[in-house]
PyMOL Python script that loads the backbone (N, CA, C, O; Angstrom):
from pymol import cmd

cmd.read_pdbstr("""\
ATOM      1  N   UNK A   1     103.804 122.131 103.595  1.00  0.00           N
ATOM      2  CA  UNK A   1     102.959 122.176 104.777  1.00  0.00           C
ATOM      3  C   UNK A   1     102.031 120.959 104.749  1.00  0.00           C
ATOM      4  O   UNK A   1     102.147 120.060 103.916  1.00  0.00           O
ATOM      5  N   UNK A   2     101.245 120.981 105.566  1.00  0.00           N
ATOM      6  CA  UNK A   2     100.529 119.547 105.814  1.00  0.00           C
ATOM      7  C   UNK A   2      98.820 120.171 105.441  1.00  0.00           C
ATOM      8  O   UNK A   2      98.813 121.258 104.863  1.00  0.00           O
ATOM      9  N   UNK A   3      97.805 119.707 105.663  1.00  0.00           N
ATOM     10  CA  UNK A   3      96.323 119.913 105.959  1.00  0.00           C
ATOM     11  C   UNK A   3      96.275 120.294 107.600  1.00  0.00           C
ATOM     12  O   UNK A   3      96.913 119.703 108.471  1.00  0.00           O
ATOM     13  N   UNK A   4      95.594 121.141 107.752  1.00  0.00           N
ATOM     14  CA  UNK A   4      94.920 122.111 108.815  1.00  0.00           C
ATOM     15  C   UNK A   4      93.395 121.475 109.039  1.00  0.00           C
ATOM     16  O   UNK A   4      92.634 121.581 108.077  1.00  0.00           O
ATOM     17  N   UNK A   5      92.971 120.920 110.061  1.00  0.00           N
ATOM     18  CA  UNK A   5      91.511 120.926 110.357  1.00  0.00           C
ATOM     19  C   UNK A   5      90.701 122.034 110.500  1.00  0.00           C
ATOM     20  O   UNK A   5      89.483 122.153 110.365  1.00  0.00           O
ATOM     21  N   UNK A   6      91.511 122.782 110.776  1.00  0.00           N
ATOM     22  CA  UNK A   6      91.083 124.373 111.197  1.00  0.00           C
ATOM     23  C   UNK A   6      90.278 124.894 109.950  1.00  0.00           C
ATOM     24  O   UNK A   6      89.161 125.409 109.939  1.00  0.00           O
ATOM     25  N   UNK A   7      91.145 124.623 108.879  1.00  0.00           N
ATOM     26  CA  UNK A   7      90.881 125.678 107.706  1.00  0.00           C
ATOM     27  C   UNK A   7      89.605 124.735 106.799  1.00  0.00           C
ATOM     28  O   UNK A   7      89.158 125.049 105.695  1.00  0.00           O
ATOM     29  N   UNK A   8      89.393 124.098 107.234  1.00  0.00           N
ATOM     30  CA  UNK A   8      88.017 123.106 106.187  1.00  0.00           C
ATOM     31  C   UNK A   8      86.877 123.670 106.937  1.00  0.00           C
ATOM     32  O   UNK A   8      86.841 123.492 108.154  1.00  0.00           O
ATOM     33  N   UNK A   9      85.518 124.631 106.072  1.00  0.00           N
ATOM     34  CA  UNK A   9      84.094 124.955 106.612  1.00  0.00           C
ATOM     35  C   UNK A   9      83.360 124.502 105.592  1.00  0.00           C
ATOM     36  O   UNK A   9      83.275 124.997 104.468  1.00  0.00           O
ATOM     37  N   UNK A  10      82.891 123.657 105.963  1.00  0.00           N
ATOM     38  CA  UNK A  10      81.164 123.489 105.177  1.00  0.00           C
ATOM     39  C   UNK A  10      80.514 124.731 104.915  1.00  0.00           C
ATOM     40  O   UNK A  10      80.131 125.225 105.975  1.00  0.00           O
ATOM     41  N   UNK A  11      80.274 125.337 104.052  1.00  0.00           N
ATOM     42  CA  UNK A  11      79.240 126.120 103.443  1.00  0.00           C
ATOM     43  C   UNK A  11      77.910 125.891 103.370  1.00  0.00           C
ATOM     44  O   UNK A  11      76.998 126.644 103.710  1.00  0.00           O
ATOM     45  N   UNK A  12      77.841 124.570 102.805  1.00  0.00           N
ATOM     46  CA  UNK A  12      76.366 124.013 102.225  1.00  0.00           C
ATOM     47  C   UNK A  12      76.716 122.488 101.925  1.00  0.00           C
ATOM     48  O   UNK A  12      77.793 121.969 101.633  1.00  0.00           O
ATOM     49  N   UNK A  13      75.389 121.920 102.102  1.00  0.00           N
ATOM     50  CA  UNK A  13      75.061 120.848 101.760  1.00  0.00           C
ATOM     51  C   UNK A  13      74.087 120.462 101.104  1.00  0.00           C
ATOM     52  O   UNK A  13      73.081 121.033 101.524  1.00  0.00           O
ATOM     53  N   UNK A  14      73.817 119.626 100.099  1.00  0.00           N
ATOM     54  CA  UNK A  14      72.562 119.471  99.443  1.00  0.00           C
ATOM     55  C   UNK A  14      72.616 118.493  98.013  1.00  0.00           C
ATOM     56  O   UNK A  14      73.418 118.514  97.079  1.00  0.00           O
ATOM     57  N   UNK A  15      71.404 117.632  98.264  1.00  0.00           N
ATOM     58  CA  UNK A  15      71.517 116.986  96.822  1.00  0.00           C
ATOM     59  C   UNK A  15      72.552 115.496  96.844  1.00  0.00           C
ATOM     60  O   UNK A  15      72.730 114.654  95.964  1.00  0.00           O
ATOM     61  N   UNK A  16      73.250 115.636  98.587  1.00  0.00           N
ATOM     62  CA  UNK A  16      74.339 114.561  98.547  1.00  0.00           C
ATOM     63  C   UNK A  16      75.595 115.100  98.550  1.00  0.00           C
ATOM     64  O   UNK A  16      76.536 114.333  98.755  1.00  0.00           O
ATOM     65  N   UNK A  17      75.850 116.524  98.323  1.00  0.00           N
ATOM     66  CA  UNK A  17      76.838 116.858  97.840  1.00  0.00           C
ATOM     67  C   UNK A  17      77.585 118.256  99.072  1.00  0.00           C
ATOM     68  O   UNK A  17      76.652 119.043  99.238  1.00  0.00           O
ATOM     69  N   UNK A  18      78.479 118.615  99.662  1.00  0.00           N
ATOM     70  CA  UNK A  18      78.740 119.967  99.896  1.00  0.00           C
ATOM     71  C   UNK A  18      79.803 120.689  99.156  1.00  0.00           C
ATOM     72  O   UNK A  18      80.691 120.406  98.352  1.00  0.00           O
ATOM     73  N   UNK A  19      79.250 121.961  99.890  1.00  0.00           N
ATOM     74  CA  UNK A  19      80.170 122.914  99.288  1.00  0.00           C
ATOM     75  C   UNK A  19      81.410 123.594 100.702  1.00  0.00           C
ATOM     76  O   UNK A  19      81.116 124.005 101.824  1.00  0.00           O
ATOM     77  N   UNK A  20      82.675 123.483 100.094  1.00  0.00           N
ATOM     78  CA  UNK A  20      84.092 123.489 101.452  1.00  0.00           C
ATOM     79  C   UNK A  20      84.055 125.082 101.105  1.00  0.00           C
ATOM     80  O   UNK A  20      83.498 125.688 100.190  1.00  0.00           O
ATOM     81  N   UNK A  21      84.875 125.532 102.210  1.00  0.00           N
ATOM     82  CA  UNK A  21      85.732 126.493 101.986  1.00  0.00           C
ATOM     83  C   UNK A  21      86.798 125.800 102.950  1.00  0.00           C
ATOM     84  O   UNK A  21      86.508 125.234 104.005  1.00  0.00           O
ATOM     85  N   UNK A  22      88.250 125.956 102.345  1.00  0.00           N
ATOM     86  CA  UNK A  22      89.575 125.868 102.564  1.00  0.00           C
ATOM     87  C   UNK A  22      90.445 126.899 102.586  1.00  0.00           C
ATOM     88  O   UNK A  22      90.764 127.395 101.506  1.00  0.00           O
ATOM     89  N   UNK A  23      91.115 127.532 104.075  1.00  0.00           N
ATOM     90  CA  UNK A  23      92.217 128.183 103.758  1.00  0.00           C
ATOM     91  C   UNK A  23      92.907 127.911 104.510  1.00  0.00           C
ATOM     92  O   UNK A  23      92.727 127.464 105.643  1.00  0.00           O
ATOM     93  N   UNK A  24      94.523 128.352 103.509  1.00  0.00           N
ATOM     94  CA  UNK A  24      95.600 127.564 103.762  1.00  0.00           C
ATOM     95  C   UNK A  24      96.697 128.438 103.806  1.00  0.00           C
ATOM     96  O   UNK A  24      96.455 129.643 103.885  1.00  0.00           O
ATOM     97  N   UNK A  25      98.131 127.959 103.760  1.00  0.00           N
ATOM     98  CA  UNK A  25      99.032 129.064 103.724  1.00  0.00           C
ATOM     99  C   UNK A  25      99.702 128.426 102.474  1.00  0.00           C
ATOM    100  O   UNK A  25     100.574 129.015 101.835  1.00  0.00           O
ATOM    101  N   UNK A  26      99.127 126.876 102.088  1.00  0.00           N
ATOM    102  CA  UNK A  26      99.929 126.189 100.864  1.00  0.00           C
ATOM    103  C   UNK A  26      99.625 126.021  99.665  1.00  0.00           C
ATOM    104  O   UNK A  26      98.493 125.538  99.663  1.00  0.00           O
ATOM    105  N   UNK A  27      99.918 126.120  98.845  1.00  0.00           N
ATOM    106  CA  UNK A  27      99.629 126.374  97.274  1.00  0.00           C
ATOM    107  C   UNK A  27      99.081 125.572  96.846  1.00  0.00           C
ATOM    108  O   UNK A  27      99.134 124.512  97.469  1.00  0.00           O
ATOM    109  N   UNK A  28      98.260 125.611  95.569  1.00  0.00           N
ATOM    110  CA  UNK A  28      96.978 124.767  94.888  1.00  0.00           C
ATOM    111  C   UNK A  28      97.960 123.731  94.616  1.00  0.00           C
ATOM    112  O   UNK A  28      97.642 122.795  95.350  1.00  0.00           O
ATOM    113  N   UNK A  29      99.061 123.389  93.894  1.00  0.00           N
ATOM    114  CA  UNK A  29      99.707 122.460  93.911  1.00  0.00           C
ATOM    115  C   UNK A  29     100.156 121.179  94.682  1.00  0.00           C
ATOM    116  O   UNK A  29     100.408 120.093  94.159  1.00  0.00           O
ATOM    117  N   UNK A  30     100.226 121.536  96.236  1.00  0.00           N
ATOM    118  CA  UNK A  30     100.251 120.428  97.579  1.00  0.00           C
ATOM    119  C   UNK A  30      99.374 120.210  97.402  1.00  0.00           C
ATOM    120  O   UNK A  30      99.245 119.171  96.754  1.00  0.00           O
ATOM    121  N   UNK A  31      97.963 121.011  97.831  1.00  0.00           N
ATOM    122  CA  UNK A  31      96.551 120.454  97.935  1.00  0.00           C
ATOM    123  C   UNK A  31      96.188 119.783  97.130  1.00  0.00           C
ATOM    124  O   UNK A  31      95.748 118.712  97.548  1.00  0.00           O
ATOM    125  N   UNK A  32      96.162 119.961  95.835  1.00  0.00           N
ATOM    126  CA  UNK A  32      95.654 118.481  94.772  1.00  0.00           C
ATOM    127  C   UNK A  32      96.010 117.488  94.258  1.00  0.00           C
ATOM    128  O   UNK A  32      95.704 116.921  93.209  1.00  0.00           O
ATOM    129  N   UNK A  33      97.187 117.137  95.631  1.00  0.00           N
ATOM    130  CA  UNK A  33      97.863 116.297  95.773  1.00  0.00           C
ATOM    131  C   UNK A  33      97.257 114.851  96.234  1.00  0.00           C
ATOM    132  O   UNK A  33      96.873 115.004  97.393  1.00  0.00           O
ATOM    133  N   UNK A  34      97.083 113.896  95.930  1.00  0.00           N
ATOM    134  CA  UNK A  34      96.167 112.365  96.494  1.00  0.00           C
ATOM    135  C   UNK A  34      97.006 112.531  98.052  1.00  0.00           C
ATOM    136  O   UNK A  34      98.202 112.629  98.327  1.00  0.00           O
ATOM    137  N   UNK A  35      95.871 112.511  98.818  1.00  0.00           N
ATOM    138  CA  UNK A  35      96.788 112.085 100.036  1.00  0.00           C
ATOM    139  C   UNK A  35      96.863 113.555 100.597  1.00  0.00           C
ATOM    140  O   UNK A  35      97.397 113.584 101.705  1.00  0.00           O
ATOM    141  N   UNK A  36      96.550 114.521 100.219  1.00  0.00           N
ATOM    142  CA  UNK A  36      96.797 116.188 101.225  1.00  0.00           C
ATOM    143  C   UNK A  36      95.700 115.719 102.248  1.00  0.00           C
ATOM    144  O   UNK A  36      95.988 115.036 103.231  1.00  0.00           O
ATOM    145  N   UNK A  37      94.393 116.141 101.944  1.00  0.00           N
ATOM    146  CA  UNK A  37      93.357 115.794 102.890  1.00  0.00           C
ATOM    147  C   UNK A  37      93.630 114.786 103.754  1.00  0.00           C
ATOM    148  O   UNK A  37      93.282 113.819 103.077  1.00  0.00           O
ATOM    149  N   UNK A  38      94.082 114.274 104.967  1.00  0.00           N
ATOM    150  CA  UNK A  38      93.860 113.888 105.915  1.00  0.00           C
ATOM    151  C   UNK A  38      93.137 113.176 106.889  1.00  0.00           C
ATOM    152  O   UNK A  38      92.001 113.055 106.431  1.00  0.00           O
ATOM    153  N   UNK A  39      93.216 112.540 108.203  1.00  0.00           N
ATOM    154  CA  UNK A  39      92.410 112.532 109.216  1.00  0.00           C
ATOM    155  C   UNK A  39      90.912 112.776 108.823  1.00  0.00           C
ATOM    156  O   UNK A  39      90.428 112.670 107.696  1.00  0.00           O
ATOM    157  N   UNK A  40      90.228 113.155 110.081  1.00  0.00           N
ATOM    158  CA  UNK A  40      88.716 113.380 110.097  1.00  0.00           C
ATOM    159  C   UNK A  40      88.393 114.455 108.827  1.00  0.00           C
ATOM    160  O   UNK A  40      87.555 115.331 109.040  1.00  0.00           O
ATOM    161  N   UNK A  41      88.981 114.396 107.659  1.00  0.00           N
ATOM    162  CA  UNK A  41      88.917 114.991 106.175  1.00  0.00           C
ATOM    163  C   UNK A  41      88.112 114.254 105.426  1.00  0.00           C
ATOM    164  O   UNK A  41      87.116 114.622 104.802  1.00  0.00           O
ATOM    165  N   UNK A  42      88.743 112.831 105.539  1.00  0.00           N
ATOM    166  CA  UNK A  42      88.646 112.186 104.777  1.00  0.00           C
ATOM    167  C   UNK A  42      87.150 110.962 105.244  1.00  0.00           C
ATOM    168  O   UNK A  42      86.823 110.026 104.513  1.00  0.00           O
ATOM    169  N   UNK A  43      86.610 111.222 106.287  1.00  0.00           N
ATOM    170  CA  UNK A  43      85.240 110.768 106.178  1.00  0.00           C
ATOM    171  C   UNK A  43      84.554 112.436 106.115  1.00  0.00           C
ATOM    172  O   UNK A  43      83.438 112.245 106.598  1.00  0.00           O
ATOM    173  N   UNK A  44      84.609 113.402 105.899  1.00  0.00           N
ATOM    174  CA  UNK A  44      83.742 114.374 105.531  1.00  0.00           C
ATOM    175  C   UNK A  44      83.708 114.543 104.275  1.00  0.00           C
ATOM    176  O   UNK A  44      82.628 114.655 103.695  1.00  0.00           O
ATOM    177  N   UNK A  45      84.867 114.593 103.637  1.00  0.00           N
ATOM    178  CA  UNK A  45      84.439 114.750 102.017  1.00  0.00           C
ATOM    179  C   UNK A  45      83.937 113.060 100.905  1.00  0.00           C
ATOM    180  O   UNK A  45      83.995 111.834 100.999  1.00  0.00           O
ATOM    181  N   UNK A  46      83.531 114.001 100.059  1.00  0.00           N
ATOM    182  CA  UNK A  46      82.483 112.956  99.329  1.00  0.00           C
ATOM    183  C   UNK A  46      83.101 113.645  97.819  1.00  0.00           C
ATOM    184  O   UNK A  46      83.544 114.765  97.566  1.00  0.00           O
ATOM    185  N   UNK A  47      82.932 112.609  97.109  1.00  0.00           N
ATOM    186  CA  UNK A  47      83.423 112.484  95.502  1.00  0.00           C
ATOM    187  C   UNK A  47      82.206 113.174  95.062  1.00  0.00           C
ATOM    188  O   UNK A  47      81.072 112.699  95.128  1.00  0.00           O
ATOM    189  N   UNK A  48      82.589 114.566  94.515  1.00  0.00           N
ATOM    190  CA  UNK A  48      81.432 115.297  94.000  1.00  0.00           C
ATOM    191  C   UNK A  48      81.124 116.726  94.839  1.00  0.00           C
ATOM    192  O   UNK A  48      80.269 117.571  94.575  1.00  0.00           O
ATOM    193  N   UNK A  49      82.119 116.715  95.953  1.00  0.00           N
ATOM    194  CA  UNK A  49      81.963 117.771  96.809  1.00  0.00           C
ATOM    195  C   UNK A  49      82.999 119.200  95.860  1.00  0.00           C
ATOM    196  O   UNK A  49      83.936 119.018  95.082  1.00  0.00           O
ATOM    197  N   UNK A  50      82.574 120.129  96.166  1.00  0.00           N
ATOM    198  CA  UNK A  50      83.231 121.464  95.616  1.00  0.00           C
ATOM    199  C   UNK A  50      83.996 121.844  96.693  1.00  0.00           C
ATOM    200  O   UNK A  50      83.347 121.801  97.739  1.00  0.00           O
ATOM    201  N   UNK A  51      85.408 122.286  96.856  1.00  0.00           N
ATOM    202  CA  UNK A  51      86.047 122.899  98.277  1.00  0.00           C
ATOM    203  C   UNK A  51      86.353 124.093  97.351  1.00  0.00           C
ATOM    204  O   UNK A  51      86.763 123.907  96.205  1.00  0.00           O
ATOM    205  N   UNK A  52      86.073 125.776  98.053  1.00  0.00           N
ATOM    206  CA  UNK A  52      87.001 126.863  97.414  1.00  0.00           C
ATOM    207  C   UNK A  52      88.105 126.912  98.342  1.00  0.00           C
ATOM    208  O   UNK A  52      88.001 127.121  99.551  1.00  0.00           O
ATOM    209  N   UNK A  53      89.520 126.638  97.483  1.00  0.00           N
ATOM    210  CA  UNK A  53      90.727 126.640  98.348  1.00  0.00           C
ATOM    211  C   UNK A  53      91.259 128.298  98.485  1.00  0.00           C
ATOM    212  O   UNK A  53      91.286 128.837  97.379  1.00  0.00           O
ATOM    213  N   UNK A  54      91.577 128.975  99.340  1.00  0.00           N
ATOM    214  CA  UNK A  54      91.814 130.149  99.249  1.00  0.00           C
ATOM    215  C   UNK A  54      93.417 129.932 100.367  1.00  0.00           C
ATOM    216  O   UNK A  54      93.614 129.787 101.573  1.00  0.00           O
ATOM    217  N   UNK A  55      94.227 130.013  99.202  1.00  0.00           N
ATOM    218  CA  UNK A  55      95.834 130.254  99.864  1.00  0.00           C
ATOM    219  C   UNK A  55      96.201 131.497 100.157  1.00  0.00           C
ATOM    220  O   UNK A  55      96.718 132.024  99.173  1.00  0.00           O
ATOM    221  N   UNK A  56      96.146 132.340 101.285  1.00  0.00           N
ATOM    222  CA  UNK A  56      96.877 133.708 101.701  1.00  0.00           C
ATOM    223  C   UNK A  56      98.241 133.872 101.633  1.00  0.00           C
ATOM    224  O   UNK A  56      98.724 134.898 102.111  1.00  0.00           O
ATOM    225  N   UNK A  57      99.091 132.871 101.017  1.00  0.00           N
ATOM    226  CA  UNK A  57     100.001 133.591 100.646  1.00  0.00           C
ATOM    227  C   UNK A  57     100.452 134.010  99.423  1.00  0.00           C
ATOM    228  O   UNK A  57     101.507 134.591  99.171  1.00  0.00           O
ATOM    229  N   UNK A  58      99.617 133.688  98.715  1.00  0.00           N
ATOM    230  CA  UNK A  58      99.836 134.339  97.108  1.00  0.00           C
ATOM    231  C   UNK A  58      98.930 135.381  97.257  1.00  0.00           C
ATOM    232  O   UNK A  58      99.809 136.239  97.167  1.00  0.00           O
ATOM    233  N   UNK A  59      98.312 135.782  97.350  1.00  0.00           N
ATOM    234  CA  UNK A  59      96.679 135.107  97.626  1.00  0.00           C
ATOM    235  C   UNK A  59      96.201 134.742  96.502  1.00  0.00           C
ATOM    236  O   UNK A  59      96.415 135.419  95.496  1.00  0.00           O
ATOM    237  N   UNK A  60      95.476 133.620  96.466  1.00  0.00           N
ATOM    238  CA  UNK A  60      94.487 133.190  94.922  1.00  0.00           C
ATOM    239  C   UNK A  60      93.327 131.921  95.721  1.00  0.00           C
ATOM    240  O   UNK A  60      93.174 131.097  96.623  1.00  0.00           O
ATOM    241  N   UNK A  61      92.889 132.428  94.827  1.00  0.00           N
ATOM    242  CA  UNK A  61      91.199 131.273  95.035  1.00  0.00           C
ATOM    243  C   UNK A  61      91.020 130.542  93.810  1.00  0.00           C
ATOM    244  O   UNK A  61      91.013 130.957  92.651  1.00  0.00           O
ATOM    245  N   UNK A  62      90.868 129.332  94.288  1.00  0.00           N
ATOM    246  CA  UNK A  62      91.357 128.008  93.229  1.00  0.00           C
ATOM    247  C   UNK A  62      89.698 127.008  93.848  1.00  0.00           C
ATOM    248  O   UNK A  62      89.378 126.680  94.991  1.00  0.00           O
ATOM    249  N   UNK A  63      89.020 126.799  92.579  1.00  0.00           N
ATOM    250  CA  UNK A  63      87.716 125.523  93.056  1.00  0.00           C
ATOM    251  C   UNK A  63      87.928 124.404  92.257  1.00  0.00           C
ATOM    252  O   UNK A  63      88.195 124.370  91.056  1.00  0.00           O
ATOM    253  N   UNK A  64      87.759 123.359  93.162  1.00  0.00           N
ATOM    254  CA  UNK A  64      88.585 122.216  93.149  1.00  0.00           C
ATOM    255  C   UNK A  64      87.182 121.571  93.774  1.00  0.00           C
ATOM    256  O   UNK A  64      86.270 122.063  94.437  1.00  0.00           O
ATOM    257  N   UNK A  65      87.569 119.575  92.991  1.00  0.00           N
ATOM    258  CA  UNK A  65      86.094 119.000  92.943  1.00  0.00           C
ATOM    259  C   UNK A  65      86.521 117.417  93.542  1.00  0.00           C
ATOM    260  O   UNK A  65      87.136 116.616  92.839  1.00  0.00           O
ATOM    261  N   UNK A  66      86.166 117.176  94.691  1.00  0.00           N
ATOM    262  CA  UNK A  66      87.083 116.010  94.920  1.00  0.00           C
ATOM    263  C   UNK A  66      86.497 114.624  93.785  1.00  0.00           C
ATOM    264  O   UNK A  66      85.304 114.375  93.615  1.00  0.00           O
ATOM    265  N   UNK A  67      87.127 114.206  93.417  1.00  0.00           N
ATOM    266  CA  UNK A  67      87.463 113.213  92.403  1.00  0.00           C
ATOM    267  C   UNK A  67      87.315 111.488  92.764  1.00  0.00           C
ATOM    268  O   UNK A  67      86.882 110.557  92.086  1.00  0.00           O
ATOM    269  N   UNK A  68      87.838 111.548  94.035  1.00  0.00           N
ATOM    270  CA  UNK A  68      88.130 110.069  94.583  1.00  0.00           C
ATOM    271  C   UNK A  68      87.989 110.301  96.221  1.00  0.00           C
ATOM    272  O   UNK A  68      88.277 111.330  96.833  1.00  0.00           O
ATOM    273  N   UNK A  69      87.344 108.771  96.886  1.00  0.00           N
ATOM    274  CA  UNK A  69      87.686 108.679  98.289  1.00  0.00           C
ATOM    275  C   UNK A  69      87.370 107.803  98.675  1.00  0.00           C
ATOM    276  O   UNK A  69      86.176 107.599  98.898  1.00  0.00           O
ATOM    277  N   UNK A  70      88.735 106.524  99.019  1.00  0.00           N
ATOM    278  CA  UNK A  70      88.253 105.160  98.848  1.00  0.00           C
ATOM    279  C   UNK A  70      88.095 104.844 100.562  1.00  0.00           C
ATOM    280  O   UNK A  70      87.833 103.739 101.037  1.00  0.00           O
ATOM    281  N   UNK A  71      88.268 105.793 101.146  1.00  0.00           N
ATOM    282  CA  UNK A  71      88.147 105.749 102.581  1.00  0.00           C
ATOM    283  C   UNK A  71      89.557 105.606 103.342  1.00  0.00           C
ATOM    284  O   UNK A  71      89.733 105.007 104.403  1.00  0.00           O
ATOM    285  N   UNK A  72      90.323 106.140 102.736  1.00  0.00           N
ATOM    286  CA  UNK A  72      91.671 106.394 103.472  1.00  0.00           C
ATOM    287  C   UNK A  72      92.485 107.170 102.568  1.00  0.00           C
ATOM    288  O   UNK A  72      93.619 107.294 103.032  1.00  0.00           O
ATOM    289  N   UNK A  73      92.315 107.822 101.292  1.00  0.00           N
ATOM    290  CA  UNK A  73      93.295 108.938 100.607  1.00  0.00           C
ATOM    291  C   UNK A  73      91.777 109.414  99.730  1.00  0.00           C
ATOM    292  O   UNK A  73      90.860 108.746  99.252  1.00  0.00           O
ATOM    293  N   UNK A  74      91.993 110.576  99.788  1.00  0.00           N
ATOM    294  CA  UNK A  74      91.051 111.915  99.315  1.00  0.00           C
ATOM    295  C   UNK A  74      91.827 112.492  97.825  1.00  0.00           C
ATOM    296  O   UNK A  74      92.914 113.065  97.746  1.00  0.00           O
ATOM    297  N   UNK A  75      91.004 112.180  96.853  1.00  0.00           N
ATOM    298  CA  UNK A  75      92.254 113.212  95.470  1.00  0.00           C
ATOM    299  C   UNK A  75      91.220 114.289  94.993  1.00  0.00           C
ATOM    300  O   UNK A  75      90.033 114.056  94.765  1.00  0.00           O
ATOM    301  N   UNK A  76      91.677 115.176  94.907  1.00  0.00           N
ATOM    302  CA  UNK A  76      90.603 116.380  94.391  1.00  0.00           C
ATOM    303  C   UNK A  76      91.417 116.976  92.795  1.00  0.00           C
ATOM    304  O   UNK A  76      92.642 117.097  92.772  1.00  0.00           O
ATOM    305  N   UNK A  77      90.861 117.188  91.987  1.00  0.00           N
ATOM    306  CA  UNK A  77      91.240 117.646  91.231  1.00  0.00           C
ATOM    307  C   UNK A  77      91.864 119.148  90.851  1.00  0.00           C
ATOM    308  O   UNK A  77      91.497 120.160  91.448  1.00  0.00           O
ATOM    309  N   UNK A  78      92.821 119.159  89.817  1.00  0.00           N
ATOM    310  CA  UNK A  78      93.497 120.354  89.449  1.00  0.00           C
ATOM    311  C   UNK A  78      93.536 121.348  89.966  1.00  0.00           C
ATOM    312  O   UNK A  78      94.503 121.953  90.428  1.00  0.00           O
ATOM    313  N   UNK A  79      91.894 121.748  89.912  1.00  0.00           N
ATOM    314  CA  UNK A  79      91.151 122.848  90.487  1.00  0.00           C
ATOM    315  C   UNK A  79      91.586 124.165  89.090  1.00  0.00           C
ATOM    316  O   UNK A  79      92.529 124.399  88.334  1.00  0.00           O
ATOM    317  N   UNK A  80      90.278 124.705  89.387  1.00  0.00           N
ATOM    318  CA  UNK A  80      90.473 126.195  88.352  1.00  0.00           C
ATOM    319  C   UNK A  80      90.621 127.594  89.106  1.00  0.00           C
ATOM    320  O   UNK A  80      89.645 128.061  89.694  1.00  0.00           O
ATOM    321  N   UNK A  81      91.595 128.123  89.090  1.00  0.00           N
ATOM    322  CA  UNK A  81      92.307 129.177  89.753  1.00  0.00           C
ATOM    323  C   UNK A  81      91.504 130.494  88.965  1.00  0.00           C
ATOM    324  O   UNK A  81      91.544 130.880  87.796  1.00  0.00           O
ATOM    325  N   UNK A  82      90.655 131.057  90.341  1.00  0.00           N
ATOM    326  CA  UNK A  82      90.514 132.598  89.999  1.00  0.00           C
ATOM    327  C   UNK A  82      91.231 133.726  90.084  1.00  0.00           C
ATOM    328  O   UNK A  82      91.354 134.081  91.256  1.00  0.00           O
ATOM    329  N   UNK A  83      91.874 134.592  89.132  1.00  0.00           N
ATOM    330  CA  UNK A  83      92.923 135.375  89.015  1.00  0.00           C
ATOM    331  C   UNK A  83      91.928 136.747  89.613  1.00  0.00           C
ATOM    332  O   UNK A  83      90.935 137.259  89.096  1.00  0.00           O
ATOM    333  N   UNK A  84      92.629 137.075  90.871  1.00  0.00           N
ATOM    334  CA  UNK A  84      92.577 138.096  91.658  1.00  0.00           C
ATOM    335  C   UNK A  84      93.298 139.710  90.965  1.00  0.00           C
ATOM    336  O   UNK A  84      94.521 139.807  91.064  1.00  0.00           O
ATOM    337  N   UNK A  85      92.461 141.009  90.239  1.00  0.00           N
ATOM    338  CA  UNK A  85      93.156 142.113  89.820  1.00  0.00           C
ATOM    339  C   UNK A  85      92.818 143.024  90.179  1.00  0.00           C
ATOM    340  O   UNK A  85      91.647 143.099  89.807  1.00  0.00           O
ATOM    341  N   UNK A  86      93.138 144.110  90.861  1.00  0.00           N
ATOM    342  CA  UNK A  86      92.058 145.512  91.179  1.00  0.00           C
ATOM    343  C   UNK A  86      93.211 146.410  90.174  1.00  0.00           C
ATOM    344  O   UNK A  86      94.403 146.103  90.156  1.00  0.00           O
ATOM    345  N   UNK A  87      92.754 147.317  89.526  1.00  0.00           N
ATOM    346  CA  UNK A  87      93.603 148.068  88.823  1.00  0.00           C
ATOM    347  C   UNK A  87      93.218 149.378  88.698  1.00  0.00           C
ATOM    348  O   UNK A  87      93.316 150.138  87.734  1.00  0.00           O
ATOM    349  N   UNK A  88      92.701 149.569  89.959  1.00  0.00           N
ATOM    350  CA  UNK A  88      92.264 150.736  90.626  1.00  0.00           C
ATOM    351  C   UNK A  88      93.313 151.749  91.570  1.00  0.00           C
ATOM    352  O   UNK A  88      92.867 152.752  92.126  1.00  0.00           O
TER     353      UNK A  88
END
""", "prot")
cmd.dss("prot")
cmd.show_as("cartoon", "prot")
cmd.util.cbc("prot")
cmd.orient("prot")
């Protein structure tokens, strides 16, 4: 799949820095890909920004720290995946 404008919200800002929320239908793997982020993406995020990526089709929530943005490709890192369990 590609990047969605839809699915990028600012949370917060502060200090220089924001905080994303991202949801997607594509796995932490595309996204921390150099080059996923996009278009009008890529003058909003800033090296040092936090995005929580939340993919609905696994579902999992993955926070990820963008890394690089030389003003035309966005790389965010690995990201650390929160494992979702109810065992209720």
């Amino acid at each position: 799949m590609a990047y969605a404008s839809s699915g990028l919200t600012q949370m917060s800002m502060g200090g220089g820095n924001a905080i994303w929320f991202y949801s997607t239908t594509d796995a932490i793997a595309a996204i921390n890909s150099a080059g996923y982020f996009t278009g009008e993406a890529v003058n909003m995020l800033n090296v040092g920004d936090v995005i929580f990526v939340y993919d609905s089709n696994t579902p999992t929530l993955s926070i990820v720290q963008v890394n690089a943005n030389n003003g035309t490709t966005v790389d965010i890192t690995d990201g650390t995946t929160i494992s979702q369990t109810d065992s209720d």
